[in-house]
C-alpha positions as CSV (number, residue, x, y, z in Angstrom):
1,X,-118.0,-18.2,15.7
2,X,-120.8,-17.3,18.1
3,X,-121.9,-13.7,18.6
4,X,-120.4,-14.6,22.4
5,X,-117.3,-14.9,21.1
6,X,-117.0,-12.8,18.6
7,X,-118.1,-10.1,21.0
8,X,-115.6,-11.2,23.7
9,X,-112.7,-11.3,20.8
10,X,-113.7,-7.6,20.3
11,X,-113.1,-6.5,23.9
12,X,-110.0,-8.5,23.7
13,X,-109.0,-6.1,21.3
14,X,-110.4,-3.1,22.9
15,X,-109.1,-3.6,26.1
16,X,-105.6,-4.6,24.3
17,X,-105.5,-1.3,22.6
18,X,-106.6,1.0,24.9
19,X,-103.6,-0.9,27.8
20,X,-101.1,-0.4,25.2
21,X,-101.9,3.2,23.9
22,X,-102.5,4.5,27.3
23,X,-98.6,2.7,28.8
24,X,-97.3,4.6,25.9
25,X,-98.4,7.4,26.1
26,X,-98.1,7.4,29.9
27,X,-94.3,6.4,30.2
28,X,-93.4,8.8,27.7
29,X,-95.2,11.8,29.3
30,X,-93.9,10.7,32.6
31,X,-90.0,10.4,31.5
32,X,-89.9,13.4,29.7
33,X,-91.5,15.7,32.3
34,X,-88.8,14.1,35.2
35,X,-86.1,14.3,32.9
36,X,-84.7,17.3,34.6
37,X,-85.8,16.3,38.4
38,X,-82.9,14.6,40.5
39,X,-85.3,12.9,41.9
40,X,-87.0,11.6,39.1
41,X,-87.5,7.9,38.6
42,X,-85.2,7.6,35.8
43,X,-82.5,10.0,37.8
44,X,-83.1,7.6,40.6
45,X,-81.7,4.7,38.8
46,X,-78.8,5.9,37.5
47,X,-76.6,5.9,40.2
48,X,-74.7,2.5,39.6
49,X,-70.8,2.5,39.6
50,X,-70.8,-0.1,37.5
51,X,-72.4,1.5,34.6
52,X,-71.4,5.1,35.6
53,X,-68.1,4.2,33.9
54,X,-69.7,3.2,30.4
55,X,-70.6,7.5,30.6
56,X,-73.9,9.8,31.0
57,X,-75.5,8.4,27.9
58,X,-75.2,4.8,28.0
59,X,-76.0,5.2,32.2
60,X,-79.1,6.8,31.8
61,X,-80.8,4.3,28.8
62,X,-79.9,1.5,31.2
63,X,-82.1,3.0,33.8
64,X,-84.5,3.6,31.1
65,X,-84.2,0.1,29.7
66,X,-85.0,-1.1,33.4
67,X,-87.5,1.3,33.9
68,X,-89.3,0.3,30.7
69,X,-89.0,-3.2,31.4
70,X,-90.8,-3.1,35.0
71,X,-93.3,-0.6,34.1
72,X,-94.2,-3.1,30.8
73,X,-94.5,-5.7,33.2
74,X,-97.4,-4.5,35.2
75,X,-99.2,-2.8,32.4
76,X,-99.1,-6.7,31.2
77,X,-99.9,-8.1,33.9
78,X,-103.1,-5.1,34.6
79,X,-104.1,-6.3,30.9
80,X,-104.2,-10.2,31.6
81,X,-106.2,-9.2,34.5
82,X,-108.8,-7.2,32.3
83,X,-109.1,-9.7,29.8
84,X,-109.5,-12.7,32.4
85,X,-112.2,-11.3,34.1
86,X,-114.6,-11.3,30.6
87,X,-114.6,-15.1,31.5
88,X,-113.4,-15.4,35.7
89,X,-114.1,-14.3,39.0
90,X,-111.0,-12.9,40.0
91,X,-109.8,-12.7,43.6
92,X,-106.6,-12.6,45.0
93,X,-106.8,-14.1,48.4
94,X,-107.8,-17.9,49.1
95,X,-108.5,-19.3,52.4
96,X,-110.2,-21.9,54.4
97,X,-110.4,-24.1,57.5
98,X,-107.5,-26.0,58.4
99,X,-106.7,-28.1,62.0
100,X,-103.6,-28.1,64.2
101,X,-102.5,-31.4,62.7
102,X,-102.9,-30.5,59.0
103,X,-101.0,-27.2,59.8
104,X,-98.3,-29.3,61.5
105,X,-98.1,-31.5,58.8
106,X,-97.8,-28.4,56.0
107,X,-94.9,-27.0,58.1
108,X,-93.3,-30.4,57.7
109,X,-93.6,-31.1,54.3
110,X,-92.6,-27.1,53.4
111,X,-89.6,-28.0,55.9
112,X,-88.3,-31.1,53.7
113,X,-89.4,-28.7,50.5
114,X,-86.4,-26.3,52.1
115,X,-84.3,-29.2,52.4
116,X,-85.0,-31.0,49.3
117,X,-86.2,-33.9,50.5
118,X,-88.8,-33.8,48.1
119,X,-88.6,-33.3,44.7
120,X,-90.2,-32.5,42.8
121,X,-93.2,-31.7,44.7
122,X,-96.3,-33.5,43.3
123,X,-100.3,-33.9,44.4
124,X,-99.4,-36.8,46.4
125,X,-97.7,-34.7,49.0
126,X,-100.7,-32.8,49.6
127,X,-103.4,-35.8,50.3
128,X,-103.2,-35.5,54.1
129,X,-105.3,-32.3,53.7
130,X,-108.2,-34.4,51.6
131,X,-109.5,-35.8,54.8
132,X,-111.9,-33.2,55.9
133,X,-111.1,-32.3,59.6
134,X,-113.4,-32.0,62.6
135,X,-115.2,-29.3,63.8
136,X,-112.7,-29.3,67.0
137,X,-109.7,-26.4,66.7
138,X,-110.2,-25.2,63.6
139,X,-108.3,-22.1,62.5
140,X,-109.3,-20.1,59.5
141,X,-106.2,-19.4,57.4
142,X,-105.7,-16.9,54.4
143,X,-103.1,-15.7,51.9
144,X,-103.0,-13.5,49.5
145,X,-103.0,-14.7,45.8
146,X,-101.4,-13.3,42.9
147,X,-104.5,-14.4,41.3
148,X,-107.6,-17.1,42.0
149,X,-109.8,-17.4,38.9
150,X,-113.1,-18.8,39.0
151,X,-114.6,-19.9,35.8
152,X,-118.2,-18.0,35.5
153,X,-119.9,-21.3,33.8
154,X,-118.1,-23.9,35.1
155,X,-117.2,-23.2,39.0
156,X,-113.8,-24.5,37.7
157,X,-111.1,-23.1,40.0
158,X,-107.4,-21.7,38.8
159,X,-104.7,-20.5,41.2
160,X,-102.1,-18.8,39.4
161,X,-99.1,-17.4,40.0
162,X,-97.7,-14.2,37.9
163,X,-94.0,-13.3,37.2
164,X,-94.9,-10.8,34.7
165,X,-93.8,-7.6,36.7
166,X,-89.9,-5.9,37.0
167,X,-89.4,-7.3,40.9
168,X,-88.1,-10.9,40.3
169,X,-85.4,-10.5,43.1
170,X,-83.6,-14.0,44.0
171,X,-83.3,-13.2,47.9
172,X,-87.1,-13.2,47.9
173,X,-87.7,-16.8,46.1
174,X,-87.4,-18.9,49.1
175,X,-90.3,-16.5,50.9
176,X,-91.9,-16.7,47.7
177,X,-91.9,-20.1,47.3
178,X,-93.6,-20.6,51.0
179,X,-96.3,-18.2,50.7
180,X,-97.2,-20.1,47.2
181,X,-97.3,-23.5,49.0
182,X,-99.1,-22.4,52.0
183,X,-102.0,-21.3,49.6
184,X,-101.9,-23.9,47.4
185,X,-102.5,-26.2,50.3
186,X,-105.4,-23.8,52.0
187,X,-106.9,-23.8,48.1
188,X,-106.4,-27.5,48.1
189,X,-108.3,-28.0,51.3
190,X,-111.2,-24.8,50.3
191,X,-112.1,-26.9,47.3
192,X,-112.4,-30.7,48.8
193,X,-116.0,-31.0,47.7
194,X,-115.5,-29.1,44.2
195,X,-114.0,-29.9,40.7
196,X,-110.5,-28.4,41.0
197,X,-108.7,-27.9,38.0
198,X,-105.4,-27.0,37.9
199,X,-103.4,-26.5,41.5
200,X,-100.4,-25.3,40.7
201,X,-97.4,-26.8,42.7
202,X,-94.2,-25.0,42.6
């Protein structure tokens, strides 16, 4: 191994220890010291008729289960962010310039995504937006990202979407799934005249 990598496997490891230790150590502290408030996050959760029935105990270790589960989930996802950025630009926003026919076309195509007309999608669906548009009416869009990575060496580009935390609610995927393709299509159009990667179509 290079000293490059060696060194980056080390702050891997520091950065993996010190996420972990300080989650731990944090959720504990917090738990205990609202275990008596009403109000308390874990006091919060409990009220669920369905569970209430199962008695006290077993009601309050479910909130806690569901408590640990989203708090682990964005300490995990804080983490992957720490370590990516020893190699990536991170952003989480990507935009660029697209015309009144190519955002015509995008609400069409996320139109027959809703009604299925297409599946599943694939690149090809997407290479109306490789012809670069003229100057004439162009409009500026931007969407937040869960995450754009830009390699430091290479310029290579990543758009990636996390599912890491606790808030994986059903009623939002069809939202979810829209604001994904629109910036997957504003990232496909940004990076025309670059190498591109990995797009990921969902």
């Amino acid at each position: 191994m290079t000293n490059d990598t060696l060194d980056k496997k080390e702050a891997i490891k520091s950065i993996v220890h010190a996420s972990v230790e300080s989650f731990a150590v944090g959720f504990q502290g917090r738990h205990e010291g609202e275990l008596e408030d009403p109000e308390g996050t874990l006091n919060m959760k409990i009220h669920n008729i369905f569970i209430a029935v199962l008695g006290p105990e077993i009601q309050y270790y479910t909130a806690l289960v569901r408590s640990l589960d989203s708090s682990l989930g964005n300490m995990l996802e804080k983490m992957a962010i720490n370590i990516a950025k020893l190699t990536y630009e991170v952003k989480q926003s990507v935009a660029g310039p697209l015309s009144l026919k190519q955002t015509q076309d995008m609400a069409e195509l996320l139109e027959k995504y809703k009604r299925r007309e297409v599946r599943p999608p694939t690149t090809d669906d997407y290479q109306f937006l490789r012809t670069k548009p003229t100057e004439q009416a162009l409009v500026t869009k931007r969407h937040d990202s869960d995450y754009y990575l830009i390699d430091k060496e290479t310029g290579e580009n990543f758009l990636i979407e996390l599912k890491i935390g606790g808030d994986l609610d059903n009623k939002k995927a069809r939202s979810e799934k829209e604001a994904c393709q629109i910036k997957d299509i504003t990232l496909c159009l940004k990076l025309i005249k670059k190498k591109l990667v990995l797009l990921k179509l969902h």
